[in-house]
C-alpha positions as CSV (number, residue, x, y, z in Angstrom):
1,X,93.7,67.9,-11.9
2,X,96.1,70.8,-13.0
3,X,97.0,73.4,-10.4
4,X,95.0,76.2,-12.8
5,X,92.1,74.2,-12.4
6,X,92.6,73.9,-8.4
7,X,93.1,77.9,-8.6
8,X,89.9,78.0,-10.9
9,X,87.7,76.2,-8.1
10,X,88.7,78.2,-5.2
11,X,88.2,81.1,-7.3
12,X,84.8,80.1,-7.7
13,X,84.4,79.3,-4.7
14,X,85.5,82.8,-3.3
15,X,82.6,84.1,-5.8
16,X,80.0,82.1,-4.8
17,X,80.6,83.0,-0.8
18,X,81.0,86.9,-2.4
19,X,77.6,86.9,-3.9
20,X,76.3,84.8,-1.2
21,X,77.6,86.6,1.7
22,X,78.7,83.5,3.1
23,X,81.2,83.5,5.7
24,X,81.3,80.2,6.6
25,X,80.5,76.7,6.1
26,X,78.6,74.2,8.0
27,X,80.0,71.0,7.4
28,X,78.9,67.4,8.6
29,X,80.8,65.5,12.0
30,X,84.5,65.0,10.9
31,X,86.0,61.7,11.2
32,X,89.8,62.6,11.3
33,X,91.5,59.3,9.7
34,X,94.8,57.9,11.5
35,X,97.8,59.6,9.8
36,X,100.6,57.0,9.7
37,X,103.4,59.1,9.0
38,X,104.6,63.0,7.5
39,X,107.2,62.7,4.6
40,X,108.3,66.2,5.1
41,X,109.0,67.9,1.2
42,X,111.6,70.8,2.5
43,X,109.0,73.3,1.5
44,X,107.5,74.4,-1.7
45,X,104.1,73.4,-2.7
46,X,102.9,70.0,-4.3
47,X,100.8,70.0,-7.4
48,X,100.2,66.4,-8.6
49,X,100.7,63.1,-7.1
50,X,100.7,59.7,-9.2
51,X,101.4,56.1,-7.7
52,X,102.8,53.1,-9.8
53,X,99.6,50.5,-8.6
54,X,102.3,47.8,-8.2
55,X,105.7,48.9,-6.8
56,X,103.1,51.7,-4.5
57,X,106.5,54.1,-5.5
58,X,105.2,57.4,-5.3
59,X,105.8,60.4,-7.6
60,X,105.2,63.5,-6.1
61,X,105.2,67.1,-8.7
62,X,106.8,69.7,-6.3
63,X,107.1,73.4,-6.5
64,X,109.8,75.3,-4.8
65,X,107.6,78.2,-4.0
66,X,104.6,78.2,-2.1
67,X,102.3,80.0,-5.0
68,X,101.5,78.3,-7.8
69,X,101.4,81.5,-10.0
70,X,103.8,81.8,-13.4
71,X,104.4,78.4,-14.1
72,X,107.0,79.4,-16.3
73,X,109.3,81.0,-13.8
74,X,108.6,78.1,-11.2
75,X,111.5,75.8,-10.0
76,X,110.0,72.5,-10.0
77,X,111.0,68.9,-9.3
78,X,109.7,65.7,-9.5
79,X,110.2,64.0,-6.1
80,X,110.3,59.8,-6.2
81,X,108.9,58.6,-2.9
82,X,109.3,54.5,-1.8
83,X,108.3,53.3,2.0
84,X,107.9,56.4,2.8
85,X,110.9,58.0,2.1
86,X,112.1,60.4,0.0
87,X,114.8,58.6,-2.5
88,X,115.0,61.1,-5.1
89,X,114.3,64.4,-6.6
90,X,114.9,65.4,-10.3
91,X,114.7,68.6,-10.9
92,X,112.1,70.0,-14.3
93,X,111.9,72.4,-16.5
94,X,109.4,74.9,-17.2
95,X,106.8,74.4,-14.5
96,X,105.6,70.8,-14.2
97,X,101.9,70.4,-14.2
98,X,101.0,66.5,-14.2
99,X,102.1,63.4,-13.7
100,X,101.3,59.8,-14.4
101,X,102.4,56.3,-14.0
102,X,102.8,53.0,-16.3
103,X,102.4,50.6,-13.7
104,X,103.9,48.0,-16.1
105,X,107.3,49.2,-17.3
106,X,107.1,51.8,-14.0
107,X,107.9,54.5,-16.2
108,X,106.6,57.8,-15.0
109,X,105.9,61.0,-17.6
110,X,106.0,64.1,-16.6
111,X,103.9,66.9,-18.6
112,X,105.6,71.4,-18.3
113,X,102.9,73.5,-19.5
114,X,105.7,76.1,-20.0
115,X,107.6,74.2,-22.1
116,X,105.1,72.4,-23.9
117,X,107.2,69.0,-23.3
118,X,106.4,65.7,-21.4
119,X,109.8,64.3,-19.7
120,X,110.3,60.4,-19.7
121,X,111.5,58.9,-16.4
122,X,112.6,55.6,-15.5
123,X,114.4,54.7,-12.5
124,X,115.9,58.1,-11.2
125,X,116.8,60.0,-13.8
126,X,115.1,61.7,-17.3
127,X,115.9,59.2,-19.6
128,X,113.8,61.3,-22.7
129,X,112.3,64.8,-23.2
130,X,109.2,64.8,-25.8
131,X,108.2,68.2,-27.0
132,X,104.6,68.2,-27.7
133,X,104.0,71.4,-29.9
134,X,101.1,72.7,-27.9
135,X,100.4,73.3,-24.0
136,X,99.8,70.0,-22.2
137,X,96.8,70.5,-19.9
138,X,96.6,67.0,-18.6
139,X,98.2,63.1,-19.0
140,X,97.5,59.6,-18.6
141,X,99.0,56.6,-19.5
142,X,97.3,52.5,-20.3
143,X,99.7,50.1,-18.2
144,X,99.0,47.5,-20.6
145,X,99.4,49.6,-24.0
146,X,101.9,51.8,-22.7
147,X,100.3,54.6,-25.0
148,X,100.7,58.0,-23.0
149,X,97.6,60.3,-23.6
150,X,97.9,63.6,-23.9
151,X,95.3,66.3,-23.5
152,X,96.3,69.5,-25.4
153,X,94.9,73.2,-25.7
154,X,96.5,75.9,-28.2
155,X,94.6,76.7,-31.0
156,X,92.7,73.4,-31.1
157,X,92.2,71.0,-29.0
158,X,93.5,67.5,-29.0
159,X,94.3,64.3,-27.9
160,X,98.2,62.9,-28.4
161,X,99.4,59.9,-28.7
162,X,102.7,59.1,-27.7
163,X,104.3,55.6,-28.0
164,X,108.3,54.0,-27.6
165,X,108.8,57.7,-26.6
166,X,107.8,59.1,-30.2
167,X,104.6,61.0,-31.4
168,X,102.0,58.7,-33.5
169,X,98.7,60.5,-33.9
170,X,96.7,62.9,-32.7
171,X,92.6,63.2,-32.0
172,X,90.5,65.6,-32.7
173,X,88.4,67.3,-29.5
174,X,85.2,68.7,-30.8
175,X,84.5,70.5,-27.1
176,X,86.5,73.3,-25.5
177,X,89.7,73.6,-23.8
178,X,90.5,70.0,-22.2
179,X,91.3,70.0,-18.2
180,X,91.6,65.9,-17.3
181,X,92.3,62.9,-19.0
182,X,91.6,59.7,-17.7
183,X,92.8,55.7,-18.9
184,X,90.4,52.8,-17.7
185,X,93.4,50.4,-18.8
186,X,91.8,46.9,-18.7
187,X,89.0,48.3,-20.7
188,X,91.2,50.8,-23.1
189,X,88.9,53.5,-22.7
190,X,90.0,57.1,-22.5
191,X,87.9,59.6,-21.2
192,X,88.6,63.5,-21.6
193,X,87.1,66.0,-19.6
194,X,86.7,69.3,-21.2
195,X,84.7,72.3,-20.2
196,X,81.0,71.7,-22.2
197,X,81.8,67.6,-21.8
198,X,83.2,64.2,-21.4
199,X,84.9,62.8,-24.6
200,X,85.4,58.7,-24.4
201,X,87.3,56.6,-27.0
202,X,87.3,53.2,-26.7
203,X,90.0,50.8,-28.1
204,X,90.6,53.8,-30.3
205,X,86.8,54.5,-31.5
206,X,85.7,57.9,-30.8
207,X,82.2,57.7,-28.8
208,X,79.8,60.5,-28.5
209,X,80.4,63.8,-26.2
210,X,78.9,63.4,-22.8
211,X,77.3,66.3,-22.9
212,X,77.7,68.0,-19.3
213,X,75.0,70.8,-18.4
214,X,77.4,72.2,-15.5
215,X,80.6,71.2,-17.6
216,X,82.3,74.1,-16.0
217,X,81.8,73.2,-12.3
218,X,83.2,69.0,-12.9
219,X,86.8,69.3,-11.2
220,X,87.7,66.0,-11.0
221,X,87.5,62.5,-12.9
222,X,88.1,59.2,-10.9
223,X,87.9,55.7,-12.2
224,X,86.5,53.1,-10.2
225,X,88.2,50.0,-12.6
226,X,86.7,47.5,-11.0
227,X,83.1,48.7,-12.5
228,X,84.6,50.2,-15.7
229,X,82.7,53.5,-14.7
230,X,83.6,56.9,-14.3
231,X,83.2,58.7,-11.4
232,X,82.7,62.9,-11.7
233,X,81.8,65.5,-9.6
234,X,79.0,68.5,-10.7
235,X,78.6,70.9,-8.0
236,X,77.0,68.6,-4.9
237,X,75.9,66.1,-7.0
238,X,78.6,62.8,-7.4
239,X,77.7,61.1,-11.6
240,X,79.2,57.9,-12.9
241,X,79.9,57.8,-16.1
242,X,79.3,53.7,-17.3
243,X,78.8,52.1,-20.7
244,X,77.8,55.3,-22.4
245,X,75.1,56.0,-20.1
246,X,75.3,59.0,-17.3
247,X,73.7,58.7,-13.9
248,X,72.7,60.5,-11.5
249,X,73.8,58.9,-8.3
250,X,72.4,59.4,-4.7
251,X,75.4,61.0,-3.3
252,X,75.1,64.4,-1.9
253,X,78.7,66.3,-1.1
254,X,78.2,68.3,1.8
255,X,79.1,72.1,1.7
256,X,77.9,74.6,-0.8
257,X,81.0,75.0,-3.2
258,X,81.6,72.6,-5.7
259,X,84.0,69.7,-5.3
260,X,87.6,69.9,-6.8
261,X,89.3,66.5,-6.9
262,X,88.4,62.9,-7.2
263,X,90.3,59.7,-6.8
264,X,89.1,55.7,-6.3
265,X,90.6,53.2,-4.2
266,X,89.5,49.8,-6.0
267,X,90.9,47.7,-2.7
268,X,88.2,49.7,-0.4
269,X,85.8,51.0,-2.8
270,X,85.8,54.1,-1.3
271,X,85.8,57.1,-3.3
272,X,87.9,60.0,-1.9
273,X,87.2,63.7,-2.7
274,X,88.3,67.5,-1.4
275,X,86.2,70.6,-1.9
276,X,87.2,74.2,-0.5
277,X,86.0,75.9,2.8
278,X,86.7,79.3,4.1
279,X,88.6,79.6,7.3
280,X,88.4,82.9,9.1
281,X,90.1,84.9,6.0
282,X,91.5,82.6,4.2
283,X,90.5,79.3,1.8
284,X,91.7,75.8,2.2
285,X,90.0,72.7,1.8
286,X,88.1,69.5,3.3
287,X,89.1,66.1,2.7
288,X,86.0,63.8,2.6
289,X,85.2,59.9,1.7
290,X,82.1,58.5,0.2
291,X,81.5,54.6,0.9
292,X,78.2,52.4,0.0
293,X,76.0,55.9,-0.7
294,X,78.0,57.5,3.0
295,X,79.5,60.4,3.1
296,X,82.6,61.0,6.0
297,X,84.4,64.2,6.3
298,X,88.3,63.4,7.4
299,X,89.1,66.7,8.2
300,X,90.5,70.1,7.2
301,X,93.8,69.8,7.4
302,X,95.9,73.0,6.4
303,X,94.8,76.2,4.5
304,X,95.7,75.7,0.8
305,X,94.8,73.8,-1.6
306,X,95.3,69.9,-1.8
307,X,95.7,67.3,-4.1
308,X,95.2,63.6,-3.6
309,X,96.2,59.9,-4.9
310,X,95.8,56.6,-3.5
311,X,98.3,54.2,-2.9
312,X,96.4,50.6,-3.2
313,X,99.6,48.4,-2.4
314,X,100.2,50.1,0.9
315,X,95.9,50.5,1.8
316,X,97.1,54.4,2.3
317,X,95.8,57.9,0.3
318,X,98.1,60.4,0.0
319,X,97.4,64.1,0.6
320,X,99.8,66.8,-0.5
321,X,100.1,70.1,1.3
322,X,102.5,72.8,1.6
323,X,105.9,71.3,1.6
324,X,105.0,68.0,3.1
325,X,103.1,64.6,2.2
326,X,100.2,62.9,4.8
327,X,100.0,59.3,4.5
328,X,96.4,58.7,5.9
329,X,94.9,55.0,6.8
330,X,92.3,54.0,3.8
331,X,90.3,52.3,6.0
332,X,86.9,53.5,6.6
333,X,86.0,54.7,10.5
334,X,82.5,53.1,10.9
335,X,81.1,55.7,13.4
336,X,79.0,55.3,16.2
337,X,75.3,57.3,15.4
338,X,74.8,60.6,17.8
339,X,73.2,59.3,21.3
340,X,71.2,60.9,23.2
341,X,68.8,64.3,23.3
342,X,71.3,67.1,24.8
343,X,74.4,67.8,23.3
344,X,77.3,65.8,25.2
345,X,76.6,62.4,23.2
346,X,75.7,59.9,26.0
347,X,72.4,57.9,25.7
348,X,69.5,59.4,27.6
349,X,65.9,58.7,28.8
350,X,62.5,60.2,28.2
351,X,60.0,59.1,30.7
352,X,56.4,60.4,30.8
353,X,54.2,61.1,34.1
354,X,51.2,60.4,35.5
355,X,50.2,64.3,35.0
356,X,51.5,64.2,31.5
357,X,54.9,66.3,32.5
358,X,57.8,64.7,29.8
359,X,60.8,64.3,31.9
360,X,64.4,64.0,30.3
361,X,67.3,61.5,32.3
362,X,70.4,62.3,30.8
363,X,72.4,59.2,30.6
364,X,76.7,60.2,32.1
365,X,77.8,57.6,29.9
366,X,78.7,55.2,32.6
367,X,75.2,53.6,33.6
368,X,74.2,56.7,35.7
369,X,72.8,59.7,35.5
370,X,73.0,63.4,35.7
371,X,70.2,65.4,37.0
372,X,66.8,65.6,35.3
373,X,64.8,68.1,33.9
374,X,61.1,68.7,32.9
375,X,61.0,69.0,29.0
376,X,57.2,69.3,28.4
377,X,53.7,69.1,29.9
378,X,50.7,67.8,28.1
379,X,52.2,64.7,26.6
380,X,49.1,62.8,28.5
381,X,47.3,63.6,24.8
382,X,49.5,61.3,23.4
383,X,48.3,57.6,23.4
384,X,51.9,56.3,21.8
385,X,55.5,57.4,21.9
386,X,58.5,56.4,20.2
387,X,62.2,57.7,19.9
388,X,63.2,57.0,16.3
389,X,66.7,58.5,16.6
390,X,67.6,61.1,13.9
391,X,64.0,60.9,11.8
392,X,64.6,64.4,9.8
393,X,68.4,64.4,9.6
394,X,69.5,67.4,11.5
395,X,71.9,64.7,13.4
396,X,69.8,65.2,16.4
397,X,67.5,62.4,18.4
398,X,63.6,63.5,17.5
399,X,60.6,61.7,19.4
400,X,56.9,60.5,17.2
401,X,53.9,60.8,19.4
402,X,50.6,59.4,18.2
403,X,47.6,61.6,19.6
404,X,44.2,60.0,20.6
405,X,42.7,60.8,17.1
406,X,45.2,58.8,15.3
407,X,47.4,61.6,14.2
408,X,51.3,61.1,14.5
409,X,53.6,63.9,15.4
410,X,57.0,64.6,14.7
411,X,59.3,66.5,17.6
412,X,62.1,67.8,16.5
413,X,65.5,67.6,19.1
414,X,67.4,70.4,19.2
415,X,70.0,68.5,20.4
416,X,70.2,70.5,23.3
417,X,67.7,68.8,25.5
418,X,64.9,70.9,24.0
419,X,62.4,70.9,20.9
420,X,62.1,72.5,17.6
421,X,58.5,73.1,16.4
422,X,56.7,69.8,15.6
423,X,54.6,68.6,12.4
424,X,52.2,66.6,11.5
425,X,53.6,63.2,9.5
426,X,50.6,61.1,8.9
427,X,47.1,60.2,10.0
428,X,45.2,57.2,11.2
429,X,47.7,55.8,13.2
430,X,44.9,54.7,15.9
431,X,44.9,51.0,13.6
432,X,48.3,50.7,15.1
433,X,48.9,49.0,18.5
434,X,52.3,49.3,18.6
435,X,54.9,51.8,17.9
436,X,58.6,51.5,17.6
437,X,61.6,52.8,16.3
438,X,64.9,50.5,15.3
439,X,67.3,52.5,14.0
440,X,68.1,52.0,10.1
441,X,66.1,49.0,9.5
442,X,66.6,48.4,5.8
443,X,69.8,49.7,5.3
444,X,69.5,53.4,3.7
445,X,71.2,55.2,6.6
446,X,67.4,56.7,7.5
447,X,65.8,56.2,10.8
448,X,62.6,54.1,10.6
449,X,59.7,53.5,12.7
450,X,58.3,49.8,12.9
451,X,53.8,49.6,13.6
452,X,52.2,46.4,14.8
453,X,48.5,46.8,13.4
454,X,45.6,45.6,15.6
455,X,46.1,41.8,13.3
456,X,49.3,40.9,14.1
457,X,51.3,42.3,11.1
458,X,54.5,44.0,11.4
459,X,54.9,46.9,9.4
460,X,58.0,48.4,8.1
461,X,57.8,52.5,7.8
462,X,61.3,53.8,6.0
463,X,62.0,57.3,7.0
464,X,62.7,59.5,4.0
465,X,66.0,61.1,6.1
466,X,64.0,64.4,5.7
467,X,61.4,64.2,8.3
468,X,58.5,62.1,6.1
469,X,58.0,58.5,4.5
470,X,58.8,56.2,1.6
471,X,56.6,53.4,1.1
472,X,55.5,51.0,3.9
473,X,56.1,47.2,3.7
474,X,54.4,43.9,5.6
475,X,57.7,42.6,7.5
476,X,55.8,40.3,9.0
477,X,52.7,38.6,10.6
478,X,51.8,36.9,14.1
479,X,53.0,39.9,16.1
480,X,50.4,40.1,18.4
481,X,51.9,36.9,20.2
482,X,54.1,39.5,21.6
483,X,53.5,42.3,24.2
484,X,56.0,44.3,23.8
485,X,58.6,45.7,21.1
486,X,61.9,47.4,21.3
487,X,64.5,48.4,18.8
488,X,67.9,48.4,21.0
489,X,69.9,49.5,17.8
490,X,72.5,46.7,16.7
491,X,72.6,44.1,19.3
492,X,74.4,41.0,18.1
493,X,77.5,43.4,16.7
494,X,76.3,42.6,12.7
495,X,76.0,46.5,11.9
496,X,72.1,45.7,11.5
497,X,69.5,47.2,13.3
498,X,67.4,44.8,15.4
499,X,64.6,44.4,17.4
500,X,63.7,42.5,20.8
501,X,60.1,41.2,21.7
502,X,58.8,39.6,24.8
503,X,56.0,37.0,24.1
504,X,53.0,36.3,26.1
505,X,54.6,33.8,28.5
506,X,57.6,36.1,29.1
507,X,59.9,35.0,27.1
508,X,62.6,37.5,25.2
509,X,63.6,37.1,21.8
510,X,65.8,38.5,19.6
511,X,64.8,39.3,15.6
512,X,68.2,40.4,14.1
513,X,67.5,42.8,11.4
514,X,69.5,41.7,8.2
515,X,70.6,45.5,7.2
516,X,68.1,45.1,3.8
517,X,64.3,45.8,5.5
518,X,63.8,41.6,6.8
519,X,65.2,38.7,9.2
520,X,67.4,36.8,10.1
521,X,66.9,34.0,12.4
522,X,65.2,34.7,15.7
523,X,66.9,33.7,19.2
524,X,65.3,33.1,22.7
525,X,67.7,35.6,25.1
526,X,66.0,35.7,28.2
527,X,63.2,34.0,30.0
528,X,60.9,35.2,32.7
529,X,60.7,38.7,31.6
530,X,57.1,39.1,32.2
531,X,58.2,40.5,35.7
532,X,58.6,43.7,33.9
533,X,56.1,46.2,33.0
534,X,58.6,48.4,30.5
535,X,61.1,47.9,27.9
536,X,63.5,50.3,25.9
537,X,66.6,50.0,24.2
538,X,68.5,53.8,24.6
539,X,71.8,52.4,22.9
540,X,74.8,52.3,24.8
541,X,74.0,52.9,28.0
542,X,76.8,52.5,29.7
543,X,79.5,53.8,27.8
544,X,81.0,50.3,27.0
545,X,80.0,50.7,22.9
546,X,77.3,47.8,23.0
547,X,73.4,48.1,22.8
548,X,71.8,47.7,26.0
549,X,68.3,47.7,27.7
550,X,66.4,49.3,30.7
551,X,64.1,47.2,32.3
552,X,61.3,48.1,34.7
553,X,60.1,45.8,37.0
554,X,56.7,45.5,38.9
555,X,57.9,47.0,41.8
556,X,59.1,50.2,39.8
557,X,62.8,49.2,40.0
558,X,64.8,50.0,37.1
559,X,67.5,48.1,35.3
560,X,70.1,48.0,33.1
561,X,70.8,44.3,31.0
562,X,74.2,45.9,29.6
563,X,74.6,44.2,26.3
564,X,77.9,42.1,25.3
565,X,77.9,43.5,21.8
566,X,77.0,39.4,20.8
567,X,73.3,39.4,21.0
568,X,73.6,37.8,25.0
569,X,74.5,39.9,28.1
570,X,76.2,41.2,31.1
571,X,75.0,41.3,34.4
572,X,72.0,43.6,35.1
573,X,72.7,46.5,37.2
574,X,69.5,48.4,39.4
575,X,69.9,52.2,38.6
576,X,66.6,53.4,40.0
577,X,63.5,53.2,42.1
578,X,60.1,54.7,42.1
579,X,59.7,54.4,38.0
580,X,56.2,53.0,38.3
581,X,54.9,56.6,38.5
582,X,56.2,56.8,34.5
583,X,54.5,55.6,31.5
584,X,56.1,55.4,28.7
585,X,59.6,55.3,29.4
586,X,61.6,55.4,26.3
């Protein structure tokens, strides 16, 4: 992306919050990445990173001054990064804009908007300056071609064609002023965004537009080469761009304003992406990461505008700020899901009286507790409880009570150990004997809720994310060999949700979820646990970052089989008395 177009979607940005009278933005948990080192730039701003996909040599567009206003009077340089040193820095003419990378002949060209030229460098030094007639908005180059692409405005638009360092043909762009250009090299297909469209030519054929119906909000292109699809950005909403055909996909960025750059790391598949937030009275911007349909924030990180690149030889993405570089780790933080009902994180307990009062034990993250407090009265009404986790996707634990006419209610956390106003989610849940809630049981990041009806068959109930259903499915049959059911969360250490059931003769077994909605193998992991009257799984208990279980035995003792992450466990631990008077504890 060109620094007009960075300018162009902060300025939109600052519109949109205008109109809106937004003042700030709520943004989802940040995941701040490990930063393995700070290649400080001496100042000066940085407009374009490219990185040869072989050597992992880095080459880094740098402004002298921190505003990227009058590119024609800019002092620019073009500064050549290896193992994270600096190890040169040519200076450019005329405002450089872009640059790009033939990871064959490691060649890197340079495009000035001012001067309307693209500079040739190999090794450390300009070895050829190419004037190009018209303003150069963006460029690309095929590593196994070694045709440079490049995107020009100026009284009509155009696509040139530079090869051996010499001009040989231009194409036509039918659309509006060009902003990105984009080479899938194994598949020599070019791709051009413009501002009503996406122009593709493959192995030199011109395709149809891609015609865009928010053209003017797309502010970044990535290529995913290891699909041959083409990855773009329209508002919230992330597109791919494959075989002709544009999808939709289920990817929703989080924040209001649109987001402004793109790039794909093929080793991780993760897709990497910045959008602009407002801090106090200023803009700057977000970095995020979007992985198998997720979506992690890595933090803001300073108040102007960034540009990234990713660095697939040294599993790194580079982020470029005011006068310095951050090398960040690529590797995706699996996070552990928010625990608990209140607001410090640990796992806690709901436990219902005799008198119907619904009592809240906050877990202290060690296997112990902090004091407890009364969170409702009435819940005798209820026949069947069940914590889910997060079933509407506020990030906050929510309970599902089933009333004695078969209706099943949905109570909101607040996350601070108190309710928002609940709903009704379905009817006739009486046919139900059983209620309980795994986690993410077929893999869509959504809590779900597993039913034994009054036969025997195990039903699978996918939460929507937003508070309601998708379509149930039979996940199994013979269920009512066991009396009782808990979903612990993932207790082997697979990433899966599972569940643990205790047959009739008091055996405990464990049904590891296999992340897609079914099985995998069952395994016996206890015996003799028909000496207690209650079951749940909380999480992590006990602060140690496996899924445990509290256990109440007949006497009303309560205790904690710490998990061991491996689907076995550590030794038990009593951390109560007197629980008989509670029923259900969960």
């Amino acid at each position: 992306m060109t620094r007009i177009h960075l300018l162009r979607a902060c300025a939109l940005s600052i519109l949109t919050a205008l109109l809106l009278g937004i003042t700030h933005v709520a943004v989802a948990a940040e995941v701040p990445y490990p930063i393995a080192s700070t290649i400080d730039l001496a100042g000066g701003s940085v407009v374009d990173i490219a990185v040869d996909d072989v050597t992992g040599t880095a080459y880094v567009i740098r402004y002298q001054s921190d505003s990227l206003s009058s590119p024609a009077s800019q002092k620019s340089s073009l500064m050549i990064i290896e193992d994270q040193s600096v190890t040169a820095v040519i200076p450019i003419d005329g405002g450089a804009n872009n640059v790009a990378v033939d990871s064959s002949t490691h060649i890197a060209y340079v495009t000035s908007q001012a001067r309307k030229m693209v500079s040739v460098i190999q090794g450390n030094a300009v070895r050829q300056t190419i004037f190009v007639e018209k303003t150069p908005e963006s460029i690309a180059v095929d590593s196994e071609t070694h045709t440079v692409y490049v995107a020009r405005g100026d009284y009509g638009y155009d696509l040139l064609l530079i090869n051996d360092g010499k001009l040989t043909g231009t194409i036509p762009l039918t659309s509006a002023v060009p902003r990105e250009v984009v080479v899938d090299s194994s598949a020599h297909t070019v791709y051009v965004l413009a501002d009503t469209g996406i122009h593709s030519f493959v192995n030199g054929e011109v395709k149809p537009v891609i015609r865009l119906d928010n053209a003017f909000y797309v502010n970044g292109l990535a290529l995913d080469p290891l699909q041959h699809r083409l990855l773009f950005a329209s508002a919230q909403d992330l597109f791919q761009l494959k075989d002709g055909v544009q999808t939709k996909t289920p990817v929703t960025f989080p924040g209001s304003e649109p987001v402004s750059e793109l790039t794909f790391d093929p080793n991780t598949g993760t897709l990497f992406f910045t959008y602009p937030v407002p801090f106090e009275n200023e803009w700057g911007f977000e970095v995020g990461a979007v992985k198998d349909g997720r979506v992690q924030l890595m933090g803001h990180i300073d108040p102007d505008y960034m540009v990234l690149a990713v660095d697939p030889v040294h599993d790194t993405v580079l982020v470029g700020q005011k006068g310095k570089l951050l090398i960040l780790d690529n590797k995706w933080i699996e996070t552990k899901p928010h625990q608990g009902r209140d607001a410090d994180g640990f796992a806690d307990v709901l436990a219902r009286d005799g008198a119907g009062n619904l009592w809240l034990y906050p877990g202290n993250g060690k296997g112990g507790w902090l004091p407890q407090s009364r969170v409702g009265t009435g819940w005798n009404v209820m026949s069947e409880l069940t914590g889910p986790g997060d079933f509407n996707g506020d990030t906050f634990a929510d309970v599902l009570a089933r009333d004695t006419t078969g209706n099943l209610w949905l109570y909101p956390g607040n996350g601070k150990g108190g309710w928002l106003p609940q709903s009704r989610v379905g009817t006739g849940w009486n046919v139900m004997s059983e209620l309980t809630g795994p986690g993410d049981f077929n893999g869509d990041t959504f809590a779900d809720v597993l039913a034994r009806d009054t036969t025997g068959n195990l039903w699978l109930y996918p939460g929507n994310g937003k508070g309601g259903w998708l379509p149930q499915s039979r996940v199994g049959s013979g269920w009512n060999a066991m009396s009782q059911l808990t979903g612990p969360g993932d207790f082997n250490g697979d990433t899966f949700a599972d569940v643990l059931a205790r047959d009739t003769t008091g055996n405990l077994w464990l049904y590891p979820g296999n992340g897609k909605g079914g099985w995998l193998p069952q395994i016996r992991v206890g015996s003799g646990w028909n000496a207690m009257s209650q079951l749940t799984g909380p999480g992590d208990f006990n602060g140690d970052g496996s899924a445990d279980v509290l256990a109440r035995d007949t006497t009303g003792n309560l205790w904690i089989y710490p998990g061991n992450g491996k689907g076995g466990w550590l030794p038990q631990t009593r951390i109560g008395s007197g629980w008989n008077a509670m029923n259900p504890i969960l």
